[in-house]
C-alpha positions, 0 to 999 in steps of 0.5 A: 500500500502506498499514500493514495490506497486506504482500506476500510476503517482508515481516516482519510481527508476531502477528495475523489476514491475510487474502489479497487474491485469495481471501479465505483468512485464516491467523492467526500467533502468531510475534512476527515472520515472513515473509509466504509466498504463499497457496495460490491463488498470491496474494502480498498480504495484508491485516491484519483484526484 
């Protein structure tokens, strides 16, 4: 895992995410929140922005 990857439970800033399993992006406007699992089951996530 490198600075750009968060799996489900790390804290993580504003931006674009995209799911490594099935490429759904969501974008978060909180200053910090809780990564949550995609709705296809996967737990990792990739910052794109």
């Amino acid at each position: 895992m490198d600075e750009q990857t968060f799996s489900v439970g790390q804290l993580a800033g504003p931006g674009t995410y995209r799911c490594t399993a099935c490429g759904r992006t969501v974008t978060e406007y909180a200053l910090s929140f809780e990564i949550e699992p995609c709705a296809c089951g996967g737990i990792t996530f990739r910052r794109v922005d």
